[in-house]
C-alpha positions in Angstrom: 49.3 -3.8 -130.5 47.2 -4.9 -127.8 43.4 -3.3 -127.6 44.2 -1.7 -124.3 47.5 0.2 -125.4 45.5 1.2 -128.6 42.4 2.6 -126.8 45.3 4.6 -124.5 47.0 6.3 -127.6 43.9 7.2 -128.9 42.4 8.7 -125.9 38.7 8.6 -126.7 37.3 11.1 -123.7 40.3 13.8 -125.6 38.4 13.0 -128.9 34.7 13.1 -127.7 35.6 16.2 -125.6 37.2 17.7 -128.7 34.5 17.2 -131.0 31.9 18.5 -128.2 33.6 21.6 -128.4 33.8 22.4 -131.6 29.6 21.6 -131.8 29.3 23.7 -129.3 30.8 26.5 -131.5 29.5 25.7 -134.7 25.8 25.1 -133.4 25.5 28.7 -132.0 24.2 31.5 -134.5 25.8 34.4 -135.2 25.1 37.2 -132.5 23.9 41.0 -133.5 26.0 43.7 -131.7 24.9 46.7 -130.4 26.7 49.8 -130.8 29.3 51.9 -128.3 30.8 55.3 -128.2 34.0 54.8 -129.0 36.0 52.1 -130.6 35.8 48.0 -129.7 39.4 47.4 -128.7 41.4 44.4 -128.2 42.8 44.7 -124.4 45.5 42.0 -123.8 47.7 39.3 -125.5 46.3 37.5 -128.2 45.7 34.8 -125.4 44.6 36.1 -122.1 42.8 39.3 -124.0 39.4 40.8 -124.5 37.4 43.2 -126.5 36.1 46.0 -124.7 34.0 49.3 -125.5 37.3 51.4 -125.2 35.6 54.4 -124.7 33.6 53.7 -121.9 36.4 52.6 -119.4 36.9 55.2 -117.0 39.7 56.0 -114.5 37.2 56.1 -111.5 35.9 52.4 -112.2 36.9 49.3 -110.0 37.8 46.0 -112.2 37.0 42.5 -111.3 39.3 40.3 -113.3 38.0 36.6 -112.0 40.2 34.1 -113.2 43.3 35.6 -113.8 45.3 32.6 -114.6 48.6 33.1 -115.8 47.7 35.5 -118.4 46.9 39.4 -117.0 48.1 41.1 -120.0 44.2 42.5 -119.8 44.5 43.4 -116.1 47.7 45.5 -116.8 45.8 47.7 -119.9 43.2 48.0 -117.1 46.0 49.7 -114.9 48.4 51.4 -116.8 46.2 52.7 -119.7 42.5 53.4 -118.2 44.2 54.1 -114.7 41.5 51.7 -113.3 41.3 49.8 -110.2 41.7 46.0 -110.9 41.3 42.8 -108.4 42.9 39.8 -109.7 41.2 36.9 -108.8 42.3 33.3 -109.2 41.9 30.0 -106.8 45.3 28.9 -107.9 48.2 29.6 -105.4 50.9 30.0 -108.1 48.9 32.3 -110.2 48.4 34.6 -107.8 52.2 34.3 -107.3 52.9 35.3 -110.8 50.3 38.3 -110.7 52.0 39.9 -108.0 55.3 39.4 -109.2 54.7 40.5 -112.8 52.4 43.6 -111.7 53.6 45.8 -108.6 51.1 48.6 -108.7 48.7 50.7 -106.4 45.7 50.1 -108.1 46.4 46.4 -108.8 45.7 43.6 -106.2 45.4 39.9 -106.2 43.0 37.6 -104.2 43.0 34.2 -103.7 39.5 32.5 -104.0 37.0 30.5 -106.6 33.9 32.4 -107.2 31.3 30.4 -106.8 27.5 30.1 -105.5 28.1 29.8 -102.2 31.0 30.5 -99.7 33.0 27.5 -98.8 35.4 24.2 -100.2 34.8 23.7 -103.9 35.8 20.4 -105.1 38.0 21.4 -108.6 39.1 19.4 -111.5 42.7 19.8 -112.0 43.7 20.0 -115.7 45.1 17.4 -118.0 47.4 19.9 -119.1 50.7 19.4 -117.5 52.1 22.9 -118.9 49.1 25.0 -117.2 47.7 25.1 -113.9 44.1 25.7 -114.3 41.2 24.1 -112.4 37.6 23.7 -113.4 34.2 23.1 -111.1 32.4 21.9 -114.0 34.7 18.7 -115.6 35.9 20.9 -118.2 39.1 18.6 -119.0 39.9 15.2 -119.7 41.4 14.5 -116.3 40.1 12.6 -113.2 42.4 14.4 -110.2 40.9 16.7 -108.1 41.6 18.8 -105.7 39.4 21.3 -102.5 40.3 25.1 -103.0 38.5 27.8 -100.9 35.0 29.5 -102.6 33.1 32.5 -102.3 30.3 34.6 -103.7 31.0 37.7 -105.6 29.2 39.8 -103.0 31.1 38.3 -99.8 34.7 38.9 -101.6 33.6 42.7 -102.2 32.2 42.9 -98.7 35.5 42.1 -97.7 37.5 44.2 -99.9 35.3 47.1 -99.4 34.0 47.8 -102.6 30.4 48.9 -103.1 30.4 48.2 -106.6 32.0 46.5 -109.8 32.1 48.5 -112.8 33.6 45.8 -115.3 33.4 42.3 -114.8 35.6 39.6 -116.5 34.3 36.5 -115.4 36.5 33.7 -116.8 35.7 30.8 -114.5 36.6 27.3 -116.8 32.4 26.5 -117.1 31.8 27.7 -113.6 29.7 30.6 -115.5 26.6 28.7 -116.0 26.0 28.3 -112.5 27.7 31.5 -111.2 26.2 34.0 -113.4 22.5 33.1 -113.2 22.7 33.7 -109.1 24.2 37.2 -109.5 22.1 40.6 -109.6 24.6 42.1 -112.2 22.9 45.3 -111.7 22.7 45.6 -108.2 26.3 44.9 -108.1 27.0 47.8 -110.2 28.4 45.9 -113.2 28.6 48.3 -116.6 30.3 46.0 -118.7 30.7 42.6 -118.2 33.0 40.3 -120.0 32.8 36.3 -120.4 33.5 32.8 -121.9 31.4 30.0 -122.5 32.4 26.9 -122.1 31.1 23.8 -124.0 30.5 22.2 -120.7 27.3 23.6 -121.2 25.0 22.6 -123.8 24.1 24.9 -126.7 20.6 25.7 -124.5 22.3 26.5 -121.3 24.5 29.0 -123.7 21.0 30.7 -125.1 19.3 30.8 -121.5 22.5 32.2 -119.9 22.6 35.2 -122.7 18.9 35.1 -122.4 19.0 36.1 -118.9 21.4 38.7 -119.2 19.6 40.5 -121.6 16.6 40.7 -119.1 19.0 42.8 -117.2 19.7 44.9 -119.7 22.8 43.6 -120.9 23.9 43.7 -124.7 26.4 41.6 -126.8 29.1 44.5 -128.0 32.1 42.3 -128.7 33.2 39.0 -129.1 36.6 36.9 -129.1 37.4 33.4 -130.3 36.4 31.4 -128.9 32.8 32.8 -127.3 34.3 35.7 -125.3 31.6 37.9 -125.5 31.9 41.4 -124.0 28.3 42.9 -122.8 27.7 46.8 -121.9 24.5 47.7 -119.9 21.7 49.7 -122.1 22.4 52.3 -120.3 25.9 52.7 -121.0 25.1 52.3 -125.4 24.5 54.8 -127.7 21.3 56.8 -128.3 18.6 54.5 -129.4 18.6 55.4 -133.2 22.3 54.4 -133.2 21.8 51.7 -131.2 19.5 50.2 -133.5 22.5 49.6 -136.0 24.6 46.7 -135.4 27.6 45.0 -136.4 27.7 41.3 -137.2 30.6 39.1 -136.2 31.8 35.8 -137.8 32.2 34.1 -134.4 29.5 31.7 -133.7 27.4 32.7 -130.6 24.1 32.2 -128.8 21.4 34.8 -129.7 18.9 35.5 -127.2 15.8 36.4 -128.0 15.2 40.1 -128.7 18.2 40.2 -131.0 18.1 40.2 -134.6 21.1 39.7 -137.0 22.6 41.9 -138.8 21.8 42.8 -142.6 23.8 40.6 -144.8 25.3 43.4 -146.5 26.5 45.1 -143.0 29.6 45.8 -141.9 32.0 42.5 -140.9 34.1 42.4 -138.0 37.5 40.3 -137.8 
């Protein structure tokens, strides 16, 4: 077989980016959660779902669900059990598509765009996934097609929408996160609960700083999903402080910020 064809079939960049990921998981300590009113439930297909503090979700709240994809199974338990108001937001044409023709509700609406740092084109890597339709800013996959799609801030999409405020934010944006996230006052914005993936695109650093970060706004670790979803709740939102104090330890690998210790050994164990 010549060296060319064999190179092809074994498709180094899939292997290197394959092993990457699975570093990045393995190299991140286990994360100590803080404790909720109410019960962590799983919201959502075993896919496209989340934990969230279950409790806490209320009827009055307005949902960001960035990066929708072709999944909203979490978007519709928004909806039809919380009674929440939920913007779908994806920068790919045909998942929007799908969004509105799966879920045909008042407090359910889909928009177009790719949140970014700025308002304007992004240049996106298309996947090397020929059954999905996902894009990355951040050379997630192992592909070299790209494509310009339309970006813009978090605050300029709610200016235009009209919201003053975004109660729960799933932020699911393919490795966009570590440049996003760090440019957003979470607070100002109103965010409660705030819900995202890390991507191994960044480096097991980038993961600590980025939780780092969001603990100096107050925002706690109080779920987690394979692989790195982490749900975070505001402090003010958690329990009392004595019950606050105890924590649940989860076998999922994650970054711990500083300020966080782990749970006793003998605690209780999540799934």
């Amino acid at each position: 077989m010549p060296r060319t064809t064999l190179i092809r079939k074994l498709r180094p960049r899939k292997i290197r980016n394959a092993v990457r990921r699975r570093w990045f998981e393995r190299q991140l300590p286990r994360l100590s959660f803080a404790a909720v009113d109410g019960p962590v439930l799983d919201l959502g297909s075993s896919y496209g779902g989340w934990k969230m503090p279950g409790g806490l979700i209320e009827p009055s709240w307005v949902c960001y669900c960035v990066g929708a994809g072709g999944d909203i199974s979490f978007d519709r338990e928004l909806v039809e059990r919380y009674g929440a108001t939920v913007r779908a937001v994806d920068p790919v044409a045909d998942y929007i598509l799908s969004a509105q023709a799966e879920l045909q509700h008042p407090r359910f609406s889909t928009h177009r765009a790719a949140i970014a740092t700025d308002d304007g084109p992004l240049r996106m890597q298309l996947t090397h996934d020929t059954r999905s339709g996902s894009v990355s800013p951040a050379g997630l996959y192992e592909s070299h097609d790209f494509i310009e799609l339309p970006g813009r801030t978090l605050p300029s999409l709610m200016a235009e929408l009209g919201d003053e405020r975004i109660d729960l934010l799933k932020l699911d944006i393919e490795g966009g996160e570590y440049d996003v996230l760090p440019t957003l006052d979470l607070r100002a914005l109103g965010v409660r609960v705030l819900a995202t993936q890390l991507h191994h695109t960044g480096s097991v650093r980038r993961a600590r700083t980025l939780i780092a970060g969001l603990a100096s706004q107050g925002y706690q670790p109080v779920a987690c999903r394979p692989a790195v979803k982490i749900t975070f709740a505001h402090s003010d939102l958690l329990a009392a402080p004595a019950r606050a104090a105890t924590v649940r330890r989860h076998t999922s690998h994650v970054p711990l910020p500083k300020g966080f210790s782990l749970a006793r050994p003998d605690g209780e164990r999540r799934a």
